[in-house]
Backbone as CSV, one residue per row, in Angstrom:
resi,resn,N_x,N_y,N_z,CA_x,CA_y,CA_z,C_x,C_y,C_z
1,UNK,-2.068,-24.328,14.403,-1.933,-22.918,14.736,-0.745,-22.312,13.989
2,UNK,0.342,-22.950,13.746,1.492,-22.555,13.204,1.505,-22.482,11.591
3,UNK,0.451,-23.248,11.122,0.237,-23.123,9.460,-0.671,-21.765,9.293
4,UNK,-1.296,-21.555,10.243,-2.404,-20.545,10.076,-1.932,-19.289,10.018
5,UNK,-1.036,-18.961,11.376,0.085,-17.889,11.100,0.746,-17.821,10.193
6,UNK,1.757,-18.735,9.221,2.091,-18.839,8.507,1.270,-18.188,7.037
7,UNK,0.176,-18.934,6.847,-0.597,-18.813,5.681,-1.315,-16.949,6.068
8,UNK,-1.372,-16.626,7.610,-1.459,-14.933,7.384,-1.020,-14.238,7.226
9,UNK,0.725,-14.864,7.514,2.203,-13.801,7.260,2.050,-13.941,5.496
10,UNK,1.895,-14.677,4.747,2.196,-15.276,3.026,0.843,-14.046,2.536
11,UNK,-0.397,-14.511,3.463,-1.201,-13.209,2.612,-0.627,-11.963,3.090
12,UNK,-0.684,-11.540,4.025,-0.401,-10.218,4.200,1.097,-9.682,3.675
13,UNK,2.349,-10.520,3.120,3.193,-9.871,2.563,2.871,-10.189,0.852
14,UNK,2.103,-10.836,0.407,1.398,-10.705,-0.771,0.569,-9.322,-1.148
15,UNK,0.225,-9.044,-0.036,-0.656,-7.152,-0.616,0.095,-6.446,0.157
16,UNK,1.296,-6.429,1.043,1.936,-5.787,1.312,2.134,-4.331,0.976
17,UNK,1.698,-3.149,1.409,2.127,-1.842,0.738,3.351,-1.776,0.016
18,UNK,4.795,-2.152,1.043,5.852,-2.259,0.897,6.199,-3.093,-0.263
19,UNK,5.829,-4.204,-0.383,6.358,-5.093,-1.357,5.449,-4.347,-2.726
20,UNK,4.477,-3.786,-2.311,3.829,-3.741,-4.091,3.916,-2.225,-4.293
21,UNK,5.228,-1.574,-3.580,5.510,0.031,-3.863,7.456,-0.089,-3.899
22,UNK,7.981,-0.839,-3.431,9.227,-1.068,-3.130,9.841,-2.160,-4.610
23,UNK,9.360,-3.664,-4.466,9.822,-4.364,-5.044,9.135,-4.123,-6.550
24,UNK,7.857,-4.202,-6.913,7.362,-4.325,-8.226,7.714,-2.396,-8.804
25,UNK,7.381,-3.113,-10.083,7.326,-1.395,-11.144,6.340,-0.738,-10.450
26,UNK,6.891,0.862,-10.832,6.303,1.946,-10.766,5.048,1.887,-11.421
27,UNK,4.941,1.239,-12.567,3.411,1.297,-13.043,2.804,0.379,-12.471
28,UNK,3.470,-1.063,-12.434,2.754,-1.576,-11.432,2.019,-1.038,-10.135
29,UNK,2.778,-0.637,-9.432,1.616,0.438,-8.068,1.041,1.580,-8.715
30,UNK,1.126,2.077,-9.550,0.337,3.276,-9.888,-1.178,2.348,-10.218
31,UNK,-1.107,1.563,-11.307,-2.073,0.796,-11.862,-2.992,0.131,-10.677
32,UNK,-2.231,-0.778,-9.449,-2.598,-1.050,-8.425,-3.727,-0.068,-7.533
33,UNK,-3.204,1.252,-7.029,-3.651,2.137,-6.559,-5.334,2.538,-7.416
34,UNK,-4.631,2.688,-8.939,-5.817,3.330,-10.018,-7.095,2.794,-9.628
35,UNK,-6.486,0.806,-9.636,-7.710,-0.140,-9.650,-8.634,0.017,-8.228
36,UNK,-8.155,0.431,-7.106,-8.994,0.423,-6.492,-9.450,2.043,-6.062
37,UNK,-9.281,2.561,-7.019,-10.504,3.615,-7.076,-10.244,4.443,-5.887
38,UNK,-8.513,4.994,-5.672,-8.312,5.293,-4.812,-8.292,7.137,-5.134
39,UNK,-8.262,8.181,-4.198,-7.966,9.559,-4.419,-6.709,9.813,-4.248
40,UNK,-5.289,8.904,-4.190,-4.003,9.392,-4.264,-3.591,9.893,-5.890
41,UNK,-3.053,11.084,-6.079,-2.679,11.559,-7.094,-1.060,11.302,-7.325
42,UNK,-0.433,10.357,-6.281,0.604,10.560,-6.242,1.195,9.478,-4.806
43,UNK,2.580,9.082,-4.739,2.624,7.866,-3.976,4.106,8.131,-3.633
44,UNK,4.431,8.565,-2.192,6.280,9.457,-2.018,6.921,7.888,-1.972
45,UNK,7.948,7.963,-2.574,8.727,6.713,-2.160,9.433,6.621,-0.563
46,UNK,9.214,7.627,0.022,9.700,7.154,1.636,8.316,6.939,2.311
47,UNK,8.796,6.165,2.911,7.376,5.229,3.464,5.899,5.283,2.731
48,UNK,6.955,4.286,1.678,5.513,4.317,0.418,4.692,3.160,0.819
49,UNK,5.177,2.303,1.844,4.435,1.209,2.239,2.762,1.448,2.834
50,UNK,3.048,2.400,4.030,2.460,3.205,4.556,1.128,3.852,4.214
51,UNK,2.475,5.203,2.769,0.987,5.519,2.132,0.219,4.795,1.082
52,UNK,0.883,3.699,0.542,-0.239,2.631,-0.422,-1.031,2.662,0.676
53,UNK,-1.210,1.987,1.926,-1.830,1.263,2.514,-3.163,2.822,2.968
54,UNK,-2.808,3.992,3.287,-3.456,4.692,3.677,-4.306,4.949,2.341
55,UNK,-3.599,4.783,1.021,-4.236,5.087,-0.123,-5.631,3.715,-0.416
56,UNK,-5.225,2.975,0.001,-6.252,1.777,-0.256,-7.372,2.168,0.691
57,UNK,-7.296,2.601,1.765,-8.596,3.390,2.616,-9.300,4.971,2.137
58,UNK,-8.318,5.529,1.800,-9.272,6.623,0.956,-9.206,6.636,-0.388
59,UNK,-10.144,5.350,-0.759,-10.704,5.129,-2.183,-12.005,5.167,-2.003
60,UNK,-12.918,5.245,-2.839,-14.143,4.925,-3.166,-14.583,3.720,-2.840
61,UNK,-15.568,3.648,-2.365,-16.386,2.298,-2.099,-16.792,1.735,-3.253
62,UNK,-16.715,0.629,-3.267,-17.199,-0.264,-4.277,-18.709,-0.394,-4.144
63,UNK,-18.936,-0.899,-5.480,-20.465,-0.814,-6.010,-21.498,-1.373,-4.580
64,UNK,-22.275,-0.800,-4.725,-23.124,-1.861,-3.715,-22.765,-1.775,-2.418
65,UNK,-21.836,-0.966,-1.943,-21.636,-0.638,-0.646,-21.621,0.789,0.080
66,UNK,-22.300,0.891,1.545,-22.899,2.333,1.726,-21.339,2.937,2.115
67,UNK,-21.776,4.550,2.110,-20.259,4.820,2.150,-20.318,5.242,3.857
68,UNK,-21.039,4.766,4.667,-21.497,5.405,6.042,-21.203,3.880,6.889
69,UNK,-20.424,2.865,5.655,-20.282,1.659,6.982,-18.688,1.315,6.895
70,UNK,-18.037,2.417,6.045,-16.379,2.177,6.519,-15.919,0.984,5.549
71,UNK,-16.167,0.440,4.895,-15.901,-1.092,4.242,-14.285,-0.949,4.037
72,UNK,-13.703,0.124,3.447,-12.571,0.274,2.949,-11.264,-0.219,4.505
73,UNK,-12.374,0.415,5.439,-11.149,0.251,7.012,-10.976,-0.984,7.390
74,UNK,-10.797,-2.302,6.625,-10.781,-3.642,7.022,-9.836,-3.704,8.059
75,UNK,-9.403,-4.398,8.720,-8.581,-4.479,10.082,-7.147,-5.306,8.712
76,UNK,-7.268,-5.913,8.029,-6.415,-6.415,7.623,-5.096,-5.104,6.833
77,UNK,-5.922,-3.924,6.084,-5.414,-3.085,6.030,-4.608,-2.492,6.720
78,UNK,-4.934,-2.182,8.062,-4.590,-2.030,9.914,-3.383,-2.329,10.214
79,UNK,-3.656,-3.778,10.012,-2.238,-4.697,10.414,-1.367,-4.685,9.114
80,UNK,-1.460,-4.224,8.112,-0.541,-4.439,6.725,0.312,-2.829,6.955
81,UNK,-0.219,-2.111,7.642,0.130,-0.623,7.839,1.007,-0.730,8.554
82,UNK,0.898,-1.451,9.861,1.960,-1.548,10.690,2.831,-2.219,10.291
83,UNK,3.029,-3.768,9.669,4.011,-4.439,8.985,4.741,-3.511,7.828
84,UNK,4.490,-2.819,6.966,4.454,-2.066,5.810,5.449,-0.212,6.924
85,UNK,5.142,-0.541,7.759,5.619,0.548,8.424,7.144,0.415,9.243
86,UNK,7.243,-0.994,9.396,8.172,-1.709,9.814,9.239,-2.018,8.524
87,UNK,9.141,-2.424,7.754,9.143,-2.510,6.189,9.910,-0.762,5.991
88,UNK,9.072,-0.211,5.940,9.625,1.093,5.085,10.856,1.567,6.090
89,UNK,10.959,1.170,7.683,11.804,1.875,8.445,12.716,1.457,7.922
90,UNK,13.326,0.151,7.796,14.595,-0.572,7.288,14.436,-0.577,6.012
91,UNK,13.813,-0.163,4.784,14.458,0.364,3.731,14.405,1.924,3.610
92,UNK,14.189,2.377,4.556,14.420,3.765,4.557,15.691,4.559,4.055
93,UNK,17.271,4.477,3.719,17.998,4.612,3.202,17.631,4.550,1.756
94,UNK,17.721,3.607,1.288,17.215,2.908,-0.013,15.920,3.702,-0.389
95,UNK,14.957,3.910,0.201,13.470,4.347,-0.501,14.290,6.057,-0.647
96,UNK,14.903,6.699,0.553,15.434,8.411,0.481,16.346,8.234,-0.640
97,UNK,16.707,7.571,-1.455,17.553,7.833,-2.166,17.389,7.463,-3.836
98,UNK,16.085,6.594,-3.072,14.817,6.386,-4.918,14.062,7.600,-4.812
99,UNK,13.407,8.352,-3.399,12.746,9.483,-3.738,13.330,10.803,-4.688
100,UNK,15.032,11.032,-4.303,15.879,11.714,-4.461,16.243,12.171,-6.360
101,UNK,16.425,10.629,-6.743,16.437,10.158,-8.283,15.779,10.196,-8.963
102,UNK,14.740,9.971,-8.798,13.136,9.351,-9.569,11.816,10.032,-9.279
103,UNK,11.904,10.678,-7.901,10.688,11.345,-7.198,9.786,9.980,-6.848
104,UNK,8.421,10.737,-6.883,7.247,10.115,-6.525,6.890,9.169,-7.297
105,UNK,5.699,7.743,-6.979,5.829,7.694,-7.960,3.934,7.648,-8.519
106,UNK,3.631,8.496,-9.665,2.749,9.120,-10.138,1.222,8.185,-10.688
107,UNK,0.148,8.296,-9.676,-0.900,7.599,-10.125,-1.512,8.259,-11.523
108,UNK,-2.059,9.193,-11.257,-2.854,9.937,-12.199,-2.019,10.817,-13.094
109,UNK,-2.198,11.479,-14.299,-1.213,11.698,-15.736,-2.684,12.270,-16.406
């Protein structure tokens, strides 16, 4: 039971909103976002955890899937929102003061 938790905390801070809007490049999450065919034009650095994660639900459905059965609302998303929300509170200093410098940071160009 304790490896299993383990191995769900390792995936879920692996797609982490937070970690893949906070720690990696700016193009990195823009590119991220692009790939999944999402409608964010744009990504605020304060609680960017958050909106990656809201951005990964209003994307386009992938091939082969109806758009009337939700596919995008996985529960894993769910729970990465709330971790990712927890995440952005305590770098919240730090993210208000990358928004401040740098702005947003920009999917579409």
């Amino acid at each position: 039971m304790r490896v299993q938790a383990m191995v769900l905390a390792a995936l879920t801070l692996a797609g982490c909103g937070t970690i893949q809007t906070v720690v990696r490049s700016d193009e990195a999450a823009a590119n991220s976002v692009k790939k999944q065919n999402s409608y964010c034009g744009s990504v605020p650095r304060i609680y960017s955890g958050v909106t990656y994660d809201f951005c990964t639900l209003h994307a386009a459905p992938g091939p082969g899937i109806d758009e009337q059965t939700m596919s995008n609302a996985n529960p894993i998303v769910l729970i990465d929102a709330v971790i990712s929300g927890a995440l952005d509170t305590l770098l919240l200093p730090y993210t208000i003061y990358r928004q401040q410098v740098d702005g947003s940071i920009i999917v579409t160009e």
